[in-house]
C-alpha positions, 0 to 999 in steps of 0.5 A, a space after each residue: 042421735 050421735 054425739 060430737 065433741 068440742 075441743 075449744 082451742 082458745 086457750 092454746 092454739 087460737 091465741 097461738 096462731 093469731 097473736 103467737 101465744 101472748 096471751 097472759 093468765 090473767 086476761 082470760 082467767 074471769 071466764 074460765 069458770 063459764 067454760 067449764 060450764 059450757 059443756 065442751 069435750 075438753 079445752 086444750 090449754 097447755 102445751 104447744 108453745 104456751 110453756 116456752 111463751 109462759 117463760 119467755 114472754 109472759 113471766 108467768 110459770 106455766 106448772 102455776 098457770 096450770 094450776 090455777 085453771 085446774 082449780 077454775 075448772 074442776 069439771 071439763 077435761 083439760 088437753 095439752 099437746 106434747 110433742 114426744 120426746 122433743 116434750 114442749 122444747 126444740 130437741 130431744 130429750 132423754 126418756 127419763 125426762 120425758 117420763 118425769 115431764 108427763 107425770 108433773 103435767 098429769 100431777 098438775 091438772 092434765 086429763 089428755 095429752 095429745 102426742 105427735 112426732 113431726 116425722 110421724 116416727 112412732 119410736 118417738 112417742 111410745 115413751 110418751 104414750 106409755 107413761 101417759 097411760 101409767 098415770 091415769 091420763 088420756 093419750 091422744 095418738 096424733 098424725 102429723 098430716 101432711 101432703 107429699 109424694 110420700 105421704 098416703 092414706 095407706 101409710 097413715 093407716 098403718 101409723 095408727 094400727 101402730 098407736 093403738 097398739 101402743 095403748 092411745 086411747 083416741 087418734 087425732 088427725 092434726 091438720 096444723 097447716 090447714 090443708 087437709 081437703 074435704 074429700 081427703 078428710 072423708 077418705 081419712 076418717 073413714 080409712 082410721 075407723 075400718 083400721 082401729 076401734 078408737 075415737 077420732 078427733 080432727 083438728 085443721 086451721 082455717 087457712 085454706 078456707 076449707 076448715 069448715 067442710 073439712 070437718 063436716 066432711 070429717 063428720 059424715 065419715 065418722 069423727 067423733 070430736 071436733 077442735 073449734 075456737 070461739 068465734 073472735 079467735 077462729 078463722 084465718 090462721 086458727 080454727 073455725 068457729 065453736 058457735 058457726 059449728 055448733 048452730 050447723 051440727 044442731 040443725 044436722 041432728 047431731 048432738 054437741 052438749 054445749 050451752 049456747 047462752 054460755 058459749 056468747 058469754 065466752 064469745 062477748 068477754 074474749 071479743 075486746 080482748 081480740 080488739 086490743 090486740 089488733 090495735 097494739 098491732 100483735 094481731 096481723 090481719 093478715 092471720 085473719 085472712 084466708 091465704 089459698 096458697 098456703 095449700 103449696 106452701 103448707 105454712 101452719 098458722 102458729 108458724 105464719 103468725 111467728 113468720 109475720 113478727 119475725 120478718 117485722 123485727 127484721 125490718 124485711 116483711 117485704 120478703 114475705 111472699 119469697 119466704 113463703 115460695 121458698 119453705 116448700 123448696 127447703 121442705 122438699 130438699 129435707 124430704 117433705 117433714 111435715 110443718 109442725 113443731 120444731 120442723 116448722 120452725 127449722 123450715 121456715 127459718 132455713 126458709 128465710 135465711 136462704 131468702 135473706 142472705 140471697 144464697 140457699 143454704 149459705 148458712 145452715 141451722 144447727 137444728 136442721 143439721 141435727 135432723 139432717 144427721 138423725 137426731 129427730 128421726 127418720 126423714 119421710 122422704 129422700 133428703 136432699 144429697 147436696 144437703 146432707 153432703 154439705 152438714 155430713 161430709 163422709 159422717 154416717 146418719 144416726 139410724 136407731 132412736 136417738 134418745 137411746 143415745 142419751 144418758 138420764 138427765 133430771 137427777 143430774 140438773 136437779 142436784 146442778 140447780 140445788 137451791 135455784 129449783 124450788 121443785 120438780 116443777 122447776 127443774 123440767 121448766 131449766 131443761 127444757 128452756 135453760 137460759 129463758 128459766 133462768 132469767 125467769 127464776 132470778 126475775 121471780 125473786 127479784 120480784 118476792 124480794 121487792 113484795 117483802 121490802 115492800 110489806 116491811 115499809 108498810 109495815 114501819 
């Protein structure tokens, strides 16, 4: 009886997709000690857009949040995603960093580290895996899949005969769009599986509709784990179900590991926190939904969802369906990146300026000018020549790696901060994020300086 793995998402991407990472510590933390009992492959908990949410939005510290979900689940492997050398921010960042970054992760509770690059470049993730691997953790080699007519299962085969020769330990197929059909997941696996001896994972979203036979499909070919998210989080613009994926894979003969009674105690303790979040209005039911189009516009859940709160703020969710025409035109004229982060935010927000300002491309983003010139990696396809003449004029791209260009960081902001970094924790939190750290460093003792005043007046 073969054995499929369960990667529950809940954590990270569920709640990213749906109600863009706004999920504190302290909602789901009574539940966590009976998801570390319910038998899954790993939970992935960290990464994404958790760490800038954690600082931005949440005042937590996401080092702290780690920790404290370690400690409630000594027993299930904890999985973060890492975006290579862009590590949890929006640029790149130098290799001492990057190294310094996964040893603080791994240090502090992470067992597998998924690691992808937008472009598909493996320049960009080599320092990643390699220092993955160093400190005893699980490097997830990930495919950013996508569609294009510059993308195949020939050119993905090759990618990852190159990240096993790096030393991943498991490929991932990271559907982050939710396009990946039911034949081409089949044709996919089976492609991975006669190029490289490793486990495959595969990972989608709902969006389509076409999750769920994508992943039997997936399983029939050969995948070995699946990400699901326990039912009140699945669907739309995250994953499919854990429980409907759980119920089918025990009537196939294929055997999953996971409890079902605890797998309806996870589900009955998440469901009134998903309610809540519908009627504060955070959770759209538009991120329910299942969206056919999105197999043109190729829009990932996480990015429809911050998409959504964006347009609201702006007052112009009237635009919606022309921000959404627009992004596969702004992505074919940088030459079809796949629509992951940080290139899915500088498509969609390229998308919606150019629909907003009624003109394309009047203004253009600092980001989509550096990924113009380079500094992200290579391009998969052709970028537009009127694009790159408008952020290049007679300037040359860059065509080696760009993090070869920068010099060591850590130790320099380190000594910068002095006393305002209590750790290293700290310091990586200030480089990824440096004015949303900031802020939260000076809240964090505002807010110990109000606890002793307090304690002292109790006191007297």
């Amino acid at each position: 009886m073969k054995k499929i793995g369960f990667t529950e998402t809940v954590l990270r991407d569920a709640n990213q997709s749906q109600i863009a990472t706004r999920l504190p510590f302290d909602k789901f933390e009574p539940i966590l000690e009976t998801m570390n009992k319910a038998g899954y492959y790993s939970v992935e908990c960290w990464g994404g857009a958790t760490f800038d949410s954690c600082l931005r939005f949440l005042g937590e510290d996401p080092w702290e949040r780690l920790r404290k979900i370690r400690q409630k689940m000594p027993d299930t492997k904890l999985q973060m995603l890492l975006r290579g050398q862009n590590l949890l921010g929006y640029k790149h960042y130098p290799d001492d960093v990057v190294r310094k970054f996964i040893q603080r992760s791994v240090a502090n509770g992470i067992d597998i580290i998924r690691i992808f690059d937008a472009l598909n470049d493996t320049r960009n993730i080599q320092v990643a895996v390699e220092e993955t691997v160093k400190c005893g953790a699980m490097a997830s080699g990930a495919i950013s899949y996508t569609t294009s007519p510059v993308h195949s299962i020939e050119n993905y085969a090759k990618l990852v005969k190159e990240m096993e020769e790096m030393g991943v330990s498991s490929i991932c197929i990271k559907d982050m769009a939710g396009v990946l059909t039911p034949h081409e997941a089949y044709e996919l696996v089976k492609a991975i599986k006669e190029t490289v001896k490793l486990p495959v994972v595969v990972h989608t979203h709902c969006t389509a509709g076409m999750a769920y036979m994508t992943l039997l499909k997936s399983i029939e070919a050969g995948a070995d784990v699946i990400d699901t998210a326990i039912s009140c989080f699945s669907g739309g613009t995250s994953q499919p179900s854990t429980e409907t994926l759980y119920f089918a894979l025990q009537q196939l003969g294929y055997d999953t590991g996971l409890e079902s009674v605890l797998l309806k105690d996870i589900k009955d303790f998440f469901l009134p926190i998903r309610n809540e979040y519908i009627e504060k209005g955070t959770l759209d039911p538009i991120a329910l939904t299942t969206d056919a189009d999105c197999l043109n516009y190729q829009v990932p859940g996480g990015m429809l969802s911050n998409l959504i709160s964006q347009l609201k703020s702006l007052n112009a969710m009237d635009r919606f369906n022309e921000v959404l025409e627009e992004t596969p035109k702004v992505r074919a004229d940088l030459g079809y990146p796949p629509l992951v982060t940080p290139m899915s935010q500088m498509v969609g927000v390229q998308a919606t300026q150019n629909v907003l300002l009624g003109e394309r491309y009047k203004n253009i983003g600092k980001e989509v000018k550096a990924y113009v010139r380079g500094e992200y990696g290579r391009a998969p396809g052709k970028i537009d020549k009127d694009v790159a003449k408008k952020v290049l004029g007679d300037e040359k791209p860059i065509k080696g790696r760009f993090a070869d260009t920068l010099e060591p960081e850590f130790d320099k902001v380190k000594a910068q901060l002095g006393d305002t970094a209590r750790c290293d924790e700290d310091v990586l939190s200030y480089i990824a994020f440096p004015q949303v750290a900031e802020k939260f460093f000076a809240e964090r003792k505002e807010k110990e300086q109000r606890r002793v005043k307090f304690s002292i007046e109790r006191i007297d």
